[in-house]
N, C-alpha and C positions, 0 to 999 in steps of 0.2 A: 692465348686462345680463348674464344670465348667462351661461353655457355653452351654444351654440346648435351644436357639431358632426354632429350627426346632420342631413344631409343627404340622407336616403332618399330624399327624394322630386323631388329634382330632382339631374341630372347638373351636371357641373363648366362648360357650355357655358350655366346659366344656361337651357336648354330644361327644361320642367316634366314629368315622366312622372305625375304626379300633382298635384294641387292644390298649392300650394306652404304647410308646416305654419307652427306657432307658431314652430319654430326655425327655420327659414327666414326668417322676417319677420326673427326677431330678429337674423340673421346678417346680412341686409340693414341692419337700421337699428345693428346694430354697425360697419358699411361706412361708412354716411352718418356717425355720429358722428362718427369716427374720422375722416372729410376736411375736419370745422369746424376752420377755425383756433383753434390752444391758446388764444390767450390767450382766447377765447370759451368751448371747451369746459372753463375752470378755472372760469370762472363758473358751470357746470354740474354743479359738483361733487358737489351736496347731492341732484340730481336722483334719483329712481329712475325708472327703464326697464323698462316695463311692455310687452310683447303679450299682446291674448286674443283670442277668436273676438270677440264683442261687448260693448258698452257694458252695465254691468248694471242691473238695471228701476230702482230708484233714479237713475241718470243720466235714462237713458231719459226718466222721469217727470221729475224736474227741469226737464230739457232742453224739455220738451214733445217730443219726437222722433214722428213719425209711424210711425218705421221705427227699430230698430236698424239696421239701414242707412245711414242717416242719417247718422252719424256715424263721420267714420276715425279722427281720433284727440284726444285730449282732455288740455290741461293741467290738473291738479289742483294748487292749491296758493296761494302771495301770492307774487304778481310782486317783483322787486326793487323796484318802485319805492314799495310799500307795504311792504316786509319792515323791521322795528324789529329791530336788535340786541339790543334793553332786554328787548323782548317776543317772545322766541323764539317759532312756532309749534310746537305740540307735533309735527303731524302732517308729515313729511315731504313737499315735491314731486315728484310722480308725472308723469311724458309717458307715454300709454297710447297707444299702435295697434292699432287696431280690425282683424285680421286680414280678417273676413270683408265687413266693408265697403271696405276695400282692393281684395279681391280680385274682386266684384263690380265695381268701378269700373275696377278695370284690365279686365276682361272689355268691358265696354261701352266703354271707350275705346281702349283697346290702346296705350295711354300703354307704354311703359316698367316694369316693375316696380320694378325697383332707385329707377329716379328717384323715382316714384310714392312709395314709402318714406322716401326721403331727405327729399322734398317736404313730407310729414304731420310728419318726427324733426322738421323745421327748422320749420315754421312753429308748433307746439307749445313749441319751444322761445322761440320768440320770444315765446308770451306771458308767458313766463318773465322775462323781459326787460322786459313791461310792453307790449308792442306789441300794439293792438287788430287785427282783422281787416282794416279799410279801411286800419289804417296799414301792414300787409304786405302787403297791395293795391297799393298806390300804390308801396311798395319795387319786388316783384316788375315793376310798369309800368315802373318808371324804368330798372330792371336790362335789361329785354328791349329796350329805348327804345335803350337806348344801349350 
């Protein structure tokens, strides 16, 4: 992730005087990386870390999405569990957060920000890892379970 210091738009208490920007997301999900246990985040290494406002009309359209809306954030790439050493992928893995479907979401929920980010870095991550949606479903259950 890159250099996200400009902080204009929000004070040090984490209260927003404006919408909260691109590099706010990214300072946030620079925060959530940053608390995955290493020997997780080494697995991560090849990753790139992307925020934008929205998914672009190619996803969009892929996705079938009704709404850029739709979607907070998106792994691009081959999970470990199909990744061949033999057969390098050319194109690097991307985790993208969709800034402005974040922030809609957090609006109507009043979720947490920070968490809300960290929630989208990790569960994008995991498909990184190979884990479908139901089977970080079923994590996330077992985790609050117990």
């Amino acid at each position: 992730m890159g250099n996200a210091n400009n902080r204009s738009s929000s004070s040090q208490s984490g209260v927003f005087e404006a919408p909260p920007s691109l590099a706010d997301i990214e300072v946030m999900a620079e925060r959530a990386f940053a608390s995955i246990p290493v020997e997780l985040r080494q697995m991560t290494d090849t990753i790139l870390f992307r925020v934008e406002d929205f998914p672009d009309e190619e996803i969009c359209r892929d996705m079938e999405l009704q709404s850029p809306f739709d979607l907070l954030g998106l792994y691009q790439g081959v999970d470990l569990t199909q990744k061949s050493f033999a057969d390098p992928s050319p194109d690097p893995d991307v985790v993208f957060l969709y800034r402005r479907p974040i922030l809609d979401y957090w609006c109507e929920t009043g979720e947490d920000l920070e968490h809300l980010v960290r929630h989208v870095l990790i569960h994008e991550i995991g498909h990184h890892f190979g884990l479908s949606d139901d089977d970080m479903e079923a994590l996330e259950a077992s985790v609050a379970e117990g």
